[in-house]
Predicted model as a PDB file, atoms N, CA, C, CB and O in Angstrom, pLDDT in the B-factor column:
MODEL        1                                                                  
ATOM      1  N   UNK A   1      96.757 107.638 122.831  1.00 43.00           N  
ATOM      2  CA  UNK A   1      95.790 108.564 122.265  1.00 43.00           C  
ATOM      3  C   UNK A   1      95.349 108.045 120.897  1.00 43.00           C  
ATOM      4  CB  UNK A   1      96.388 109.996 122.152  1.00 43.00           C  
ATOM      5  O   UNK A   1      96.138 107.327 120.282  1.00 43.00           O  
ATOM      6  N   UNK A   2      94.228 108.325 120.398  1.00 48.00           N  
ATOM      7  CA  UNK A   2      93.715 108.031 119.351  1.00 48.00           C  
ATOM      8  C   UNK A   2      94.175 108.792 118.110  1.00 48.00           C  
ATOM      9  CB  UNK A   2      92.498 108.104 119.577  1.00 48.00           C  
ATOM     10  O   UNK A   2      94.420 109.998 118.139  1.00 48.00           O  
ATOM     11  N   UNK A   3      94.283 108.015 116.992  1.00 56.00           N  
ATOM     12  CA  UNK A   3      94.948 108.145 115.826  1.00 56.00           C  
ATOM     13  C   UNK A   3      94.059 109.525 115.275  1.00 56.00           C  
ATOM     14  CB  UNK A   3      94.910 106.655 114.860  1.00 56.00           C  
ATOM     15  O   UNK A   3      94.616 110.472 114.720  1.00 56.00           O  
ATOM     16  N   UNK A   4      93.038 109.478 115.454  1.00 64.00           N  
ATOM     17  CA  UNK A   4      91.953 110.695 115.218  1.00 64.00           C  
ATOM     18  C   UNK A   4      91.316 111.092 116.415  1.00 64.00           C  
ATOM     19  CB  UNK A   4      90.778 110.328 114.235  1.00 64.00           C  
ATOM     20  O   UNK A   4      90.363 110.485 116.905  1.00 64.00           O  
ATOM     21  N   UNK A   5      92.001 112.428 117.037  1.00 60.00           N  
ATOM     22  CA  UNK A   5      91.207 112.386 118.281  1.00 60.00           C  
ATOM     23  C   UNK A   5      89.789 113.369 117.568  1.00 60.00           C  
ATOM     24  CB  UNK A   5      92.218 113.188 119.862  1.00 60.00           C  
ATOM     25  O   UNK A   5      88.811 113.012 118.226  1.00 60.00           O  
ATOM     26  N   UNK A   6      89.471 114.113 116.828  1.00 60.00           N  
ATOM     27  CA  UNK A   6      87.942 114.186 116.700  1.00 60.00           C  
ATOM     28  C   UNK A   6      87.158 113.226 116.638  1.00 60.00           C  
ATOM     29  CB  UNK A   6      87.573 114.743 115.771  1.00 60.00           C  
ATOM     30  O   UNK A   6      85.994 113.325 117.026  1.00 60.00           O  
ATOM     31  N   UNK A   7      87.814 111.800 115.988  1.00 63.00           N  
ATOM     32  CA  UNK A   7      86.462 111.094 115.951  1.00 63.00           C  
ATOM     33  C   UNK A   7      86.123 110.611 116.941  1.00 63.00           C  
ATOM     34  CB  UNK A   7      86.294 110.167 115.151  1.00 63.00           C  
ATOM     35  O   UNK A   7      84.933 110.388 117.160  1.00 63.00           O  
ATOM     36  N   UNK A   8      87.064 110.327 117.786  1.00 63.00           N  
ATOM     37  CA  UNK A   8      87.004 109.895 119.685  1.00 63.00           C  
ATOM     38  C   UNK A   8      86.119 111.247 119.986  1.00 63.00           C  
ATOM     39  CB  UNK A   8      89.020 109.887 120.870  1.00 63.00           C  
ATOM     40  O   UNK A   8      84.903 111.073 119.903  1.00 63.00           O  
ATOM     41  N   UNK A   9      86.495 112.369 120.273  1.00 63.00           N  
ATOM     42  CA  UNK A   9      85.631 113.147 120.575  1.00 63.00           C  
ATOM     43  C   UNK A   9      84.547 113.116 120.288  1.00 63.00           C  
ATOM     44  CB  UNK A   9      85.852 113.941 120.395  1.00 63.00           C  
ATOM     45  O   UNK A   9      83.770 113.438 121.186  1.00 63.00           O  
ATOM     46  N   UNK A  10      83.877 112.683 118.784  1.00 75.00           N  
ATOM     47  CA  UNK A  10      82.522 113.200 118.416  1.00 75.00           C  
ATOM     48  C   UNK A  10      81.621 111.373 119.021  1.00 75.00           C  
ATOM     49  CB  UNK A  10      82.449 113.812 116.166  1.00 75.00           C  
ATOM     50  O   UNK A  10      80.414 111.224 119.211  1.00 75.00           O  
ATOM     51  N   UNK A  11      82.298 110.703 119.117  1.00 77.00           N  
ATOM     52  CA  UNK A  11      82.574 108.832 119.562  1.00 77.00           C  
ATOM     53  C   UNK A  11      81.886 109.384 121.396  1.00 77.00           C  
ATOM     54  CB  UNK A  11      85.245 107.946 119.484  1.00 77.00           C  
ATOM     55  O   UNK A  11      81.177 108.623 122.054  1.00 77.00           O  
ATOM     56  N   UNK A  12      82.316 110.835 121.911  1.00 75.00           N  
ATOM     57  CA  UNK A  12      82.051 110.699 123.407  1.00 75.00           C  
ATOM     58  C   UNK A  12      80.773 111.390 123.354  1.00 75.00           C  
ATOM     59  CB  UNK A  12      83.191 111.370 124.494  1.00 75.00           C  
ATOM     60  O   UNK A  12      79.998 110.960 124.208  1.00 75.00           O  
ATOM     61  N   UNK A  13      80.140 112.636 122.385  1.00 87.00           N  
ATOM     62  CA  UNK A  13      79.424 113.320 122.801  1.00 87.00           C  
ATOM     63  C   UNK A  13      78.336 112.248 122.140  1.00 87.00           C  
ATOM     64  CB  UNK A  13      79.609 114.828 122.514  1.00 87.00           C  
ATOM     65  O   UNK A  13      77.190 112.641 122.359  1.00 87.00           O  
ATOM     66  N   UNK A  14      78.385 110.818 121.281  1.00 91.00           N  
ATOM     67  CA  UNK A  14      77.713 110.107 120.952  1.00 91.00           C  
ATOM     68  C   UNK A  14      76.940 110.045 122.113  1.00 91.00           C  
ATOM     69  CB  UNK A  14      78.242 109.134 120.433  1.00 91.00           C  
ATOM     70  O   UNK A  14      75.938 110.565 122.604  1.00 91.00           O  
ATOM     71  N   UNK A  15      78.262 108.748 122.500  1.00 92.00           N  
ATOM     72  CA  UNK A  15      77.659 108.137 124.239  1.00 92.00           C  
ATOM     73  C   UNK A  15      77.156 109.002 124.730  1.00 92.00           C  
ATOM     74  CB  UNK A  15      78.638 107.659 125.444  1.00 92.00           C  
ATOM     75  O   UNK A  15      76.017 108.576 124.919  1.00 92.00           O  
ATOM     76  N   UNK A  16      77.219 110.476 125.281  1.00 93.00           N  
ATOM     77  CA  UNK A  16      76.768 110.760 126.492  1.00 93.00           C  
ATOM     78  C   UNK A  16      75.126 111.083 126.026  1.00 93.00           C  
ATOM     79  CB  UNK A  16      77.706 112.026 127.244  1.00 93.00           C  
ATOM     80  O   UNK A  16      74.195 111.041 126.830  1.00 93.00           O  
ATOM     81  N   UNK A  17      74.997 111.366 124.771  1.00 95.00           N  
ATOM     82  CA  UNK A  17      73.663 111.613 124.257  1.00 95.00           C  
ATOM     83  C   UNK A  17      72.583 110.539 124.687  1.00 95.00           C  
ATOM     84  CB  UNK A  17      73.749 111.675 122.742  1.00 95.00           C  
ATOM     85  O   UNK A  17      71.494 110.561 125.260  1.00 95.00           O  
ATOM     86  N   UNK A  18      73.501 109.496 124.076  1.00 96.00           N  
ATOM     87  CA  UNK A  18      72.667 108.030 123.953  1.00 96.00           C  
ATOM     88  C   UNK A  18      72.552 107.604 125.832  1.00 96.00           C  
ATOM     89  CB  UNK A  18      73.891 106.506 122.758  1.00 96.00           C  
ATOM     90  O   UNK A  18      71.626 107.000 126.373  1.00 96.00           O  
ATOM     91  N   UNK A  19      73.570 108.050 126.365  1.00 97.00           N  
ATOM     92  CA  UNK A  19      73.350 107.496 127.819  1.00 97.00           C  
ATOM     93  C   UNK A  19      72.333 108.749 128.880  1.00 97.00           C  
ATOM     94  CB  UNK A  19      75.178 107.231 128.560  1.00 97.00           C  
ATOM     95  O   UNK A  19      72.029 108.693 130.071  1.00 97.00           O  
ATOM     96  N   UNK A  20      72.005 109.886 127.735  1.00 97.00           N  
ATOM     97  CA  UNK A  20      71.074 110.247 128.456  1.00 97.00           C  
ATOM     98  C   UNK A  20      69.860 110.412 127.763  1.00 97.00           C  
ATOM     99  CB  UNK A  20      71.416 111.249 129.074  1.00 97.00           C  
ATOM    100  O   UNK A  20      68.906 110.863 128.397  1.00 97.00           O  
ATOM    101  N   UNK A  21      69.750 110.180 126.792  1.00 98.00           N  
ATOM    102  CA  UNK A  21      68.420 109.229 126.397  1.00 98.00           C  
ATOM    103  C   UNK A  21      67.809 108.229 126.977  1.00 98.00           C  
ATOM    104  CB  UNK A  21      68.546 108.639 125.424  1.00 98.00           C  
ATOM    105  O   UNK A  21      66.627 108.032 127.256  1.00 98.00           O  
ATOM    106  N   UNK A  22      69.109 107.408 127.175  1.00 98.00           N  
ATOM    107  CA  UNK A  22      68.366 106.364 127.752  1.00 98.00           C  
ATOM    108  C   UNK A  22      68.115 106.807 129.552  1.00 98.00           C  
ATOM    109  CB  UNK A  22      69.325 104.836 127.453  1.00 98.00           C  
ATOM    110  O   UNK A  22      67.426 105.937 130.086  1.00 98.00           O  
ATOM    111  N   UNK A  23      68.331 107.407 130.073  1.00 98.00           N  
ATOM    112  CA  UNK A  23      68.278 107.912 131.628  1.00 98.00           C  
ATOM    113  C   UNK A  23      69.607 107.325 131.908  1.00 98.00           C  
ATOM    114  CB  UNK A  23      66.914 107.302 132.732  1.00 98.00           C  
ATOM    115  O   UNK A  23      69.851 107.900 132.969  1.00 98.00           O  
ATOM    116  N   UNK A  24      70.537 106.640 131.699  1.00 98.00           N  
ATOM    117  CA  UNK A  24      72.085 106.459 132.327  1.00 98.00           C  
ATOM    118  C   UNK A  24      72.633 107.027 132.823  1.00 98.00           C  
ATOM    119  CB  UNK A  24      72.928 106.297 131.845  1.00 98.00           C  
ATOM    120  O   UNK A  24      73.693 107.371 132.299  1.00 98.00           O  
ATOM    121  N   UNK A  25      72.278 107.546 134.253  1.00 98.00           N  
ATOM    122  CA  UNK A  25      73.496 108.938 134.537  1.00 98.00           C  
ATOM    123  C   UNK A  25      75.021 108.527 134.691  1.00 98.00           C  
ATOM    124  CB  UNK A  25      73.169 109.809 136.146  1.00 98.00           C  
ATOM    125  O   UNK A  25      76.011 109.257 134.638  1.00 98.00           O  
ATOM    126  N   UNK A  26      74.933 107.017 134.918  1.00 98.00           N  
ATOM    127  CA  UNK A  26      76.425 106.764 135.278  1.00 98.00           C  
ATOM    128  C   UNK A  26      77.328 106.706 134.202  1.00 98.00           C  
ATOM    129  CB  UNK A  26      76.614 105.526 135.983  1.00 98.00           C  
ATOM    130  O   UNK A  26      78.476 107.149 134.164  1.00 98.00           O  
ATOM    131  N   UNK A  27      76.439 105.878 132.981  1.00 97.00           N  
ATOM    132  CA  UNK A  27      76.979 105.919 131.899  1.00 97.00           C  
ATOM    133  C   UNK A  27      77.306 107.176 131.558  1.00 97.00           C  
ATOM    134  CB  UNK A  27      76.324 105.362 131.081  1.00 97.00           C  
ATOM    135  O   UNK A  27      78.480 107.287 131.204  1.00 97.00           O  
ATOM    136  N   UNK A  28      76.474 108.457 131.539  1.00 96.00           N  
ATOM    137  CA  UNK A  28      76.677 110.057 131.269  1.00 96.00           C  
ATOM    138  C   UNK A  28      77.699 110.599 131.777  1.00 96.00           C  
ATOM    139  CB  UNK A  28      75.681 110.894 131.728  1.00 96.00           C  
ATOM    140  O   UNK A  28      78.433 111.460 131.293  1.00 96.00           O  
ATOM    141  N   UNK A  29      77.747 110.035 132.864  1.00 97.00           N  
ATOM    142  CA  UNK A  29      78.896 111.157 133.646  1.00 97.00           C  
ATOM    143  C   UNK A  29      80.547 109.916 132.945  1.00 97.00           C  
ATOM    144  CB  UNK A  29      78.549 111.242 136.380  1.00 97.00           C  
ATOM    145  O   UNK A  29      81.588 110.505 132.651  1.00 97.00           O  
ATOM    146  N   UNK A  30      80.504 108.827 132.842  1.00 95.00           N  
ATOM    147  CA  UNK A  30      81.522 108.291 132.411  1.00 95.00           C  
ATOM    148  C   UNK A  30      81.898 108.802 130.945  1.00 95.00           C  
ATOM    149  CB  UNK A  30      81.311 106.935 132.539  1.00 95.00           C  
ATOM    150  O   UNK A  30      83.067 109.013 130.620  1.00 95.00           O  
ATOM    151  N   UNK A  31      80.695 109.004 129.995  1.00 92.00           N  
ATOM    152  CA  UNK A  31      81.197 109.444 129.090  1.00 92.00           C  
ATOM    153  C   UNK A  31      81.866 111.423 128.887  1.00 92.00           C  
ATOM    154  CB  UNK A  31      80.129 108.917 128.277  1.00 92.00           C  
ATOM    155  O   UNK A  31      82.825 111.810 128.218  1.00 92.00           O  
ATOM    156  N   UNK A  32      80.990 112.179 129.670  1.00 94.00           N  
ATOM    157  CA  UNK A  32      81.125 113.323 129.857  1.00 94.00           C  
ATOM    158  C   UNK A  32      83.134 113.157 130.283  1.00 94.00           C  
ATOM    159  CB  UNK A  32      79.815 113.876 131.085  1.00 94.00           C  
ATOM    160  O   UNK A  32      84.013 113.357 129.445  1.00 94.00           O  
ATOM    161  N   UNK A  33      83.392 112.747 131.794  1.00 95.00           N  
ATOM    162  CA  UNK A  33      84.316 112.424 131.895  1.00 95.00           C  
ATOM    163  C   UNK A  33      85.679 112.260 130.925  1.00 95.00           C  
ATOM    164  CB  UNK A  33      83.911 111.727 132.308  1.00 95.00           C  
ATOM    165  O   UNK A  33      86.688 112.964 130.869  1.00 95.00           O  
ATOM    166  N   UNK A  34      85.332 111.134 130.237  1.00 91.00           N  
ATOM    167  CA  UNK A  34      86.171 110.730 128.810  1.00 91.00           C  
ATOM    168  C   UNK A  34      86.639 112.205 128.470  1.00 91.00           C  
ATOM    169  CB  UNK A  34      85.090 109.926 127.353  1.00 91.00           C  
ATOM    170  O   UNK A  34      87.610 112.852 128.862  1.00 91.00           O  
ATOM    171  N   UNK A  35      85.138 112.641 127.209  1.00 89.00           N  
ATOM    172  CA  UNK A  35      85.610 114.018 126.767  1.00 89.00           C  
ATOM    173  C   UNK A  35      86.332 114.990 127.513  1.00 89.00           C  
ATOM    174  CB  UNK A  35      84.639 114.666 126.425  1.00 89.00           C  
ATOM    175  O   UNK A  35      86.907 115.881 126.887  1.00 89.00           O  
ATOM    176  N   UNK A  36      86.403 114.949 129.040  1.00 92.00           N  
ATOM    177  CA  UNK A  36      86.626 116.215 129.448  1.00 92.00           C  
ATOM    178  C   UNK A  36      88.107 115.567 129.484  1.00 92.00           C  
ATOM    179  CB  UNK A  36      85.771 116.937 130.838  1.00 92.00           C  
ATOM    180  O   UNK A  36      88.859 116.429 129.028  1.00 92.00           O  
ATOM    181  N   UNK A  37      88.606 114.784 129.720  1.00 93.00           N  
ATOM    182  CA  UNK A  37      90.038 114.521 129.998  1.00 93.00           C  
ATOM    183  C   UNK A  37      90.481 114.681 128.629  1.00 93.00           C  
ATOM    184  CB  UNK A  37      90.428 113.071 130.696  1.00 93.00           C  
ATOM    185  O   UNK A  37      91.324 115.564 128.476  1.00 93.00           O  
ATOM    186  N   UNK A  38      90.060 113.936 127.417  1.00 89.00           N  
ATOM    187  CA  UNK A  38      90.469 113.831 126.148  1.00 89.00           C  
ATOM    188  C   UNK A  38      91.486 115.559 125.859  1.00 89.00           C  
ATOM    189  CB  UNK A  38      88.857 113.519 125.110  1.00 89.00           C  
ATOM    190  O   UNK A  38      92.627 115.976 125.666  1.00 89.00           O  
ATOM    191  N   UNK A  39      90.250 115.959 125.995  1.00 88.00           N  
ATOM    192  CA  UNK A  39      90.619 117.788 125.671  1.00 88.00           C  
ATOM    193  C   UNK A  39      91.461 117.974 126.196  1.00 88.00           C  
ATOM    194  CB  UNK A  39      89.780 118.998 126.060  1.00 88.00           C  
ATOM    195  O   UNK A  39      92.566 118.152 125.686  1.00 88.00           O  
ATOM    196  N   UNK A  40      91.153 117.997 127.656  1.00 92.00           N  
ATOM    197  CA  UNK A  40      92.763 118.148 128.318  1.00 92.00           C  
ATOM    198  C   UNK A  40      93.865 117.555 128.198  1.00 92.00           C  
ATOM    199  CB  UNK A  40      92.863 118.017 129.412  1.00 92.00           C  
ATOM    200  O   UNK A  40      94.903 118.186 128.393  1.00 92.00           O  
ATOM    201  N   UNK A  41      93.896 115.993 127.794  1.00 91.00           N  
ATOM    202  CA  UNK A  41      95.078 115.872 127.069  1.00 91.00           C  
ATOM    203  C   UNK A  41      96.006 116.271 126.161  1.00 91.00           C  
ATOM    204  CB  UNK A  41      95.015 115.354 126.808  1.00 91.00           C  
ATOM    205  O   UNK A  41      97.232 116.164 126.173  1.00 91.00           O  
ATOM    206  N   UNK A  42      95.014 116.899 125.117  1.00 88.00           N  
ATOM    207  CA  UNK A  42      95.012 117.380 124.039  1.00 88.00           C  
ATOM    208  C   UNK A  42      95.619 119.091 123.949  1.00 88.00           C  
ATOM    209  CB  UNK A  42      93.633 117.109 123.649  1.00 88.00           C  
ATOM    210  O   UNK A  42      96.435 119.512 123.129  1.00 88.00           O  
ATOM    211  N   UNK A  43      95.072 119.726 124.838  1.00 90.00           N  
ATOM    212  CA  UNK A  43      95.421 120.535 125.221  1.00 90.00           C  
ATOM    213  C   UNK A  43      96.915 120.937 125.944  1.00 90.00           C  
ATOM    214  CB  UNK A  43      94.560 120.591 125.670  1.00 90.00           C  
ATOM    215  O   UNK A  43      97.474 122.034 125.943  1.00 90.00           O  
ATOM    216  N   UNK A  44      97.335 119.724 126.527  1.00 92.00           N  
ATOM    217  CA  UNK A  44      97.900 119.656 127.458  1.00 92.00           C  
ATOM    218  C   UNK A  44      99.527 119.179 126.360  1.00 92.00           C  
ATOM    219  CB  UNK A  44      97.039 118.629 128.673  1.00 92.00           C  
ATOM    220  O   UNK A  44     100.603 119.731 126.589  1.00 92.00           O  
ATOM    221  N   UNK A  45      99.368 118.134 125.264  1.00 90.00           N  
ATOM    222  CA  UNK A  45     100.409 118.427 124.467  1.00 90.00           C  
ATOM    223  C   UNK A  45     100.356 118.949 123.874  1.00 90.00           C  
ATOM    224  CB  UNK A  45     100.888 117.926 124.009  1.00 90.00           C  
ATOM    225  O   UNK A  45     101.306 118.685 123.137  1.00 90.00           O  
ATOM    226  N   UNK A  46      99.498 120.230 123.237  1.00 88.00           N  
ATOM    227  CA  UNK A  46      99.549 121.109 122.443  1.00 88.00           C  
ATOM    228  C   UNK A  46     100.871 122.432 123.239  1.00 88.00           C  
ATOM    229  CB  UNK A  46      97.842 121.530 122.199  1.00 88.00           C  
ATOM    230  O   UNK A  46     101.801 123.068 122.742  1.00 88.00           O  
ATOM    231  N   UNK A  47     100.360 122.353 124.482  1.00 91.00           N  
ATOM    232  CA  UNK A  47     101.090 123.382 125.164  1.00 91.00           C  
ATOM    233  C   UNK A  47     102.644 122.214 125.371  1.00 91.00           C  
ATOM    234  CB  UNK A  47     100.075 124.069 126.869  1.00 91.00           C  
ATOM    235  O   UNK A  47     103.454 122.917 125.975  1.00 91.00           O  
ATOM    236  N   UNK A  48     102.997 121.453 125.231  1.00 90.00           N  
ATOM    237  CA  UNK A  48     104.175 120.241 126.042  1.00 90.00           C  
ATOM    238  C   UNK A  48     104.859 121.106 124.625  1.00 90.00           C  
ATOM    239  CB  UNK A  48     103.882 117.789 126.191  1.00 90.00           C  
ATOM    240  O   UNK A  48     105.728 121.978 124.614  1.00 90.00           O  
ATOM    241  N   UNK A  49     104.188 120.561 123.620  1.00 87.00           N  
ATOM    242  CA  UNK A  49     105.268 120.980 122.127  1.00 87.00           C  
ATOM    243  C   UNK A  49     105.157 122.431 122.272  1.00 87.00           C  
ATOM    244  CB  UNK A  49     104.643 120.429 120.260  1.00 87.00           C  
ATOM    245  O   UNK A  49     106.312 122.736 122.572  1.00 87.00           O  
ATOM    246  N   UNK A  50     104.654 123.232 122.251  1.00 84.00           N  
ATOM    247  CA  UNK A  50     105.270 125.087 122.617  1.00 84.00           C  
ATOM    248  C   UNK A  50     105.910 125.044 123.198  1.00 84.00           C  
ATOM    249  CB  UNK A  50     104.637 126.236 123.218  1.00 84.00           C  
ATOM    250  O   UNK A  50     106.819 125.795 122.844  1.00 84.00           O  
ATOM    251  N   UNK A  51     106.169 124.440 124.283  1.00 74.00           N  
ATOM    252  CA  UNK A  51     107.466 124.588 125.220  1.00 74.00           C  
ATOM    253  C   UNK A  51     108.558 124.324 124.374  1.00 74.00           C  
ATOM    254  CB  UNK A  51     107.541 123.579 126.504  1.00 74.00           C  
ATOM    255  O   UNK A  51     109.362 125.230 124.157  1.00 74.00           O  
ATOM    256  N   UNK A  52     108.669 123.487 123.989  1.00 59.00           N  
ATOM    257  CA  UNK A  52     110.004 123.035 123.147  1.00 59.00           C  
ATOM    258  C   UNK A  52     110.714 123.426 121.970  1.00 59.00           C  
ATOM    259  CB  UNK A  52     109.876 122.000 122.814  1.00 59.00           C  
ATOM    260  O   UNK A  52     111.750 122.936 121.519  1.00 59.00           O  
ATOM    261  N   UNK A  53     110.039 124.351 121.540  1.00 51.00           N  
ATOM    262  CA  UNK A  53     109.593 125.352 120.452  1.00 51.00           C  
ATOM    263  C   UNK A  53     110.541 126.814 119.976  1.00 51.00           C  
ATOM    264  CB  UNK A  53     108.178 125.856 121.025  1.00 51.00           C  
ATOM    265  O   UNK A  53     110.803 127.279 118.866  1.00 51.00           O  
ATOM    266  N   UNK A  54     110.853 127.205 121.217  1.00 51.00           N  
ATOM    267  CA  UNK A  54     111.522 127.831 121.632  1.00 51.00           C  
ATOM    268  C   UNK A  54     113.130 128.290 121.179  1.00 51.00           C  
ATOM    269  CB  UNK A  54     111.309 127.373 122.522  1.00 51.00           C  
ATOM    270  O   UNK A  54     113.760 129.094 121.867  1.00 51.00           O  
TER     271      UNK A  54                                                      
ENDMDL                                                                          
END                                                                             
């Protein structure tokens, strides 16, 4: 994971802008993709450390 995940995040909604500017849907949906997993990663150890928390 990235040392700064906002700037990766704001790094995906770049691309997907720029890849649908340019008409890229493949590029779009690869970058859309990215972000959507990112979050859920993110999400996903946010909830790993509550568990442990306890």
């Amino acid at each position: 994971m990235a040392a700064n995940p906002s700037l990766t995040a704001v790094h995906h909604h770049w691309a997907l802008i720029e890849a649908l500017a340019a008409g890229d849907a493949e590029a779009a949906v690869e970058a859309l993709h990215a972000d959507i997993t990112q979050s859920f990663n993110l999400l996903r150890s946010d909830i790993a450390e509550g568990e442990g928390g306890d």
